[in-house]
N, C-alpha and C positions, 0 to 999 in steps of 0.2 A: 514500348510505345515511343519516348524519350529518344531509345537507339534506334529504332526502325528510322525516326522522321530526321535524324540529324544525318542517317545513311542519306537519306532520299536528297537532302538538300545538298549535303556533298558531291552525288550524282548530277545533280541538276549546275551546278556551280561548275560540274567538272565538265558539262554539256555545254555550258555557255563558255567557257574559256577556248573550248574548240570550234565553236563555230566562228568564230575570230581569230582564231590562231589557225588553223587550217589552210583557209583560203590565202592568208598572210605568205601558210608557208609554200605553198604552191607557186603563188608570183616572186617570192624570194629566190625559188630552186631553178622556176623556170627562167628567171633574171640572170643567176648565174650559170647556168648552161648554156644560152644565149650569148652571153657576152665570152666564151670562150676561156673559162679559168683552163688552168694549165693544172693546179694544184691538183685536183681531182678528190679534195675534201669537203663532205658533203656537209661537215658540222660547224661552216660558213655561212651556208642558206639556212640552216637551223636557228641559227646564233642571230643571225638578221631577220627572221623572222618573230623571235621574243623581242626584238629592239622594238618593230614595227609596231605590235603588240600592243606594247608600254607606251610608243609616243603615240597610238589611235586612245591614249588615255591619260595625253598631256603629262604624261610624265619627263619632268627634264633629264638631260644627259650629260655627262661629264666626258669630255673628248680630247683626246692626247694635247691638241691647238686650243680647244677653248670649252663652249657648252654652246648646247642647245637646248632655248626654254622656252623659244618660239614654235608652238608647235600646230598644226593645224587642225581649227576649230570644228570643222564636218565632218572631220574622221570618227571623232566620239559618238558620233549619230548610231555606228554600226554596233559598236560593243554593248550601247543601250540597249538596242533593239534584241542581241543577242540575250543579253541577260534579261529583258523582259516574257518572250516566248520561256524561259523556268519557273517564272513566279507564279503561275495558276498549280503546276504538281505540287511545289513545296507549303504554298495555301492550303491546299488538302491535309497534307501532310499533318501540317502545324494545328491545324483549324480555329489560328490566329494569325492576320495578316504582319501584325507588329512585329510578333515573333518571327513568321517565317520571314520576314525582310532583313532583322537584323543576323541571324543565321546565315542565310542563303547567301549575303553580303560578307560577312564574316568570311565564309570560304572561299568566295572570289578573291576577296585580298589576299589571303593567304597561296589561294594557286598565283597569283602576280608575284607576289613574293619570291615563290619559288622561281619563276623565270625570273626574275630580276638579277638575284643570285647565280643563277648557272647560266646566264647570258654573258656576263663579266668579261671582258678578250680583251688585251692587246689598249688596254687606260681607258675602255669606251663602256662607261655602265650607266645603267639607267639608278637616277637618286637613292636609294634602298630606304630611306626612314618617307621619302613621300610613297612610294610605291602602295604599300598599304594603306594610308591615308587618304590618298585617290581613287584607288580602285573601291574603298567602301564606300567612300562617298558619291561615285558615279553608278554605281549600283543601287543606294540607296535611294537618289535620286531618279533612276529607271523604271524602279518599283514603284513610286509615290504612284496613288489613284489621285486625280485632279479632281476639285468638285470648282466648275467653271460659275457655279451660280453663287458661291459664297464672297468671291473675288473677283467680281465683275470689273472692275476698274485695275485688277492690277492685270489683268488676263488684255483689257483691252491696250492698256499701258505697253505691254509685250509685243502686240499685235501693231499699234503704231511703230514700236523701234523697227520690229521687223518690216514693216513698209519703206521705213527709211534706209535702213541697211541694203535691203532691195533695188531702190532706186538710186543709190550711192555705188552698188555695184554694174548700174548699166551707164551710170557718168563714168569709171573704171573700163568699159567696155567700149566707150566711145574716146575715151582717150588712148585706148590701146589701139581704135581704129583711126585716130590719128595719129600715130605714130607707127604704122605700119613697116614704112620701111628699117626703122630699127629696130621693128622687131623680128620681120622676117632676117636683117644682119646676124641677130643675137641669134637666132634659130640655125643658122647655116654657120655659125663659127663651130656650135654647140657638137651639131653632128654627130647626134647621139644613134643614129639607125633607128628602124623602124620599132624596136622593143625600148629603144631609151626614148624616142621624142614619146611614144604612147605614155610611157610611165612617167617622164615629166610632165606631159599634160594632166595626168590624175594626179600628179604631185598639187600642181597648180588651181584645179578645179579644189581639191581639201582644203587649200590655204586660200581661198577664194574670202569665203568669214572675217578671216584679218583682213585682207586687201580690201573688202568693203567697209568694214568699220572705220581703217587708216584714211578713208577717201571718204565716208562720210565727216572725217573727223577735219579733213584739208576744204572740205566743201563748205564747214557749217563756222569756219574761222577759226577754230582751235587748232589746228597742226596736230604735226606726227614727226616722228624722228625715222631716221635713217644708218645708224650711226652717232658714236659720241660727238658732241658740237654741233652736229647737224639741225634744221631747223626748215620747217618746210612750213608755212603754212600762205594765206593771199599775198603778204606783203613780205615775206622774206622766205629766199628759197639759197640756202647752203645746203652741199652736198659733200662727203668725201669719199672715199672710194667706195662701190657700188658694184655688188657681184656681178657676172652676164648673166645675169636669166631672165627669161622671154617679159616676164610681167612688169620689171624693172624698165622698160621701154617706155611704160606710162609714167613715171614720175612727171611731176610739174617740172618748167624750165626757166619760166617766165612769171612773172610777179602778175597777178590779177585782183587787183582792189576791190572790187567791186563784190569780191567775197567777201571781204572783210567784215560787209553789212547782213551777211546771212546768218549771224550768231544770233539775229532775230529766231533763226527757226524754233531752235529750243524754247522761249516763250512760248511762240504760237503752238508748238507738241503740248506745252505743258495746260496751253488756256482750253485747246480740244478736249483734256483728258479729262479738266475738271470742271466742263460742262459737262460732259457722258457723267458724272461723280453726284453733280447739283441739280439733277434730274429730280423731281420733288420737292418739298419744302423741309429743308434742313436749317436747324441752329448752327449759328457761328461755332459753339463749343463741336458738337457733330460731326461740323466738317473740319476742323482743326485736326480732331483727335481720329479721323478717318485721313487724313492726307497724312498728318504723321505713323499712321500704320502701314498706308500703302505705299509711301514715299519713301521707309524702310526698307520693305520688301524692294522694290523696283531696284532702289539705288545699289543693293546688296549682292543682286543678279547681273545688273549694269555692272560693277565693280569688277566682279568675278572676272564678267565678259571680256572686260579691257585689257585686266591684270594678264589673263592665261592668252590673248592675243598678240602681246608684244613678249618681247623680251633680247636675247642673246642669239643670233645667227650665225651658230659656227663658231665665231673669233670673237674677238673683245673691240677689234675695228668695226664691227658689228653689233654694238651694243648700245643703246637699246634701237630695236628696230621697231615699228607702229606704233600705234598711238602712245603716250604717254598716261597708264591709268587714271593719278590720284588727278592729273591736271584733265582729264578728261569728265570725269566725277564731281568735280570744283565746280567745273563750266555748268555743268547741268545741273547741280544743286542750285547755284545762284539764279539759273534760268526757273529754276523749279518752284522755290522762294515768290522771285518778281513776279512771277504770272499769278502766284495763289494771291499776293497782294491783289492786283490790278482785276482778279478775275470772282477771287471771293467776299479779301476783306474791305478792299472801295464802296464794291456796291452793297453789302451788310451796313456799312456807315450811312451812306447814303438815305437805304431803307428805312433808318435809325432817325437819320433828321427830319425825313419828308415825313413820318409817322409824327415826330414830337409838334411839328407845324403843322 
């Protein structure tokens, strides 16, 4: 019984690695065919398709020039999805969900493992001690059932970042559509043919996640880097050298003050959340000991989000690139704090005097 369900979850582990690593290798083979290699070694597109693999699962790379630990945040939407279509067989299987999740998890890291290992070429490997680390942990996280009604406030908490993330990528959208002409320049130096500008555009669309977080994070006053020394945010914008590619046309050029004062947002995110939170009549202790649970949660997901969005671009003149996490974290804690004052414990005092009088 034991052997039958650890087969079953190994199957299904070894099913979800390929529906991610297939299609990977497909656009890698058809990549290099296209582009006219000369070598006529096929275990090029092999070897860059476990690369692909491993960074659709934020794992970073170690690169002859430098690393890469910037990696893009929507890609991992796909591997999820893969390994969730396994979890109903190996539920059976197990006929415990705990079980079959740490299992089923367990073997996915281990097939990562293995490509991580036999990927290895020429100084370019993907981390080996995160590989497993990651891959069980996005797995585990793929499996999780949501119960939306226990965590109402951290679910809606979610829901407003993603509205702002959203709307931070169409101010993104509209900076790129002002600066048109350098971007169609950067596109026409690139001149990558019609199979490289496609795949830099799905490059760009993946890394789309960072470039809205970075620009909500220049919009809302806190800045974002580019670069060591670099400093972008309303009131001070240094740059230094800056790859061509197409997205890098939106950078800010010019100083705009008048963001400086939209650090208000986060307040106003935080006073909407915990009105949808003060819905009824709650004690002061209640809601203390409810904000400090959900304000946990949130900030923990928020952290994650920051950390795995920035980092190393290639080279070390590229380092750090987006946001700044722990100072992005900061900002929003402090924002998080002032509003529960001004939004719980004012009006609790209040309540308190107009009562005693």
């Amino acid at each position: 019984m034991v052997a039958s369900a650890l087969g079953v979850s190994f199957r299904q582990a070894f099913r979800s690695v390929s529906l991610t690593l297939f299609p990977l290798a497909f656009i890698a083979l058809f990549t290099w065919a296209s582009a006219g290699s000369t070598s006529g070694n096929t275990s090029d597109p092999v070897r860059a398709s476990a690369w692909l693999f491993l960074g659709a699962h934020l794992i970073p790379f170690a690169l002859p020039a430098g690393k890469l630990t910037v990696l893009p945040l929507l890609a991992v939407i796909y591997p999820m999805w893969a390994i969730r279509r396994g979890l109903p067989t190996v539920e059976v299987a197990f006929n415990k969900l705990n079980g079959a999740r740490l299992v089923y998890a367990f073997w996915y890291a281990l097939l990562s493992e293995f490509l991580a290992v036999a990927s290895i070429h020429h100084g370019v490997s993907a981390n080996l001690y995160l590989t497993p680390v990651m891959t069980f942990l996005i797995a585990m996280i793929a499996t999780l059932k949501f119960d939306r009604t226990r965590n109402r406030a951290f679910y809606f908490a979610l829901y407003l970042f993603a509205i702002a993330v959203g709307c931070a990528a169409l101010a993104f959208a509209l900076s790129l559509y002002g600066h048109w002409s350098d971007l169609k320049s950067i596109s026409v130096v690139l001149g990558g043919g019609v199979v490289g500008g496609i795949l830099l555009t799905l490059l760009q669309i993946l890394y789309l996640p960072n470039i809205a977080l970075a620009t909500l994070s220049y919009i809302t006053g806190i800045g974002f880097s580019f670069g060591p020394h670099s400093t972008i945010n309303a009131l001070h914008v240094t740059l230094g050298q800056v790859p061509a590619l197409p997205f890098v046309s939106a950078l800010p050029t010019g100083i705009h003050k008048e963001l400086n004062y939209a650090i208000a947002f986060w307040g106003l995110f935080f006073i909407a959340l915990f009105i949808f939170m003060q819905r009824g009549e709650r004690s002061v202790l209640r809601s203390t000991r409810d904000l400090f649970a959900q304000g946990l949660r949130f900030f923990i997901v928020i952290a994650a989000i920051a950390y795995f969005s920035a980092g190393e671009l290639l080279t070390g003149s590229l380092n750090p690139v987006g946001v700044i996490w722990w100072r992005f974290v900061a900002y929003l804690v402090t924002a998080y704090i002032s509003a529960s004052i001004v939004a719980i414990y004012i009006p609790a005092l209040l309540r308190r005097a107009l009562h005693r009088g």
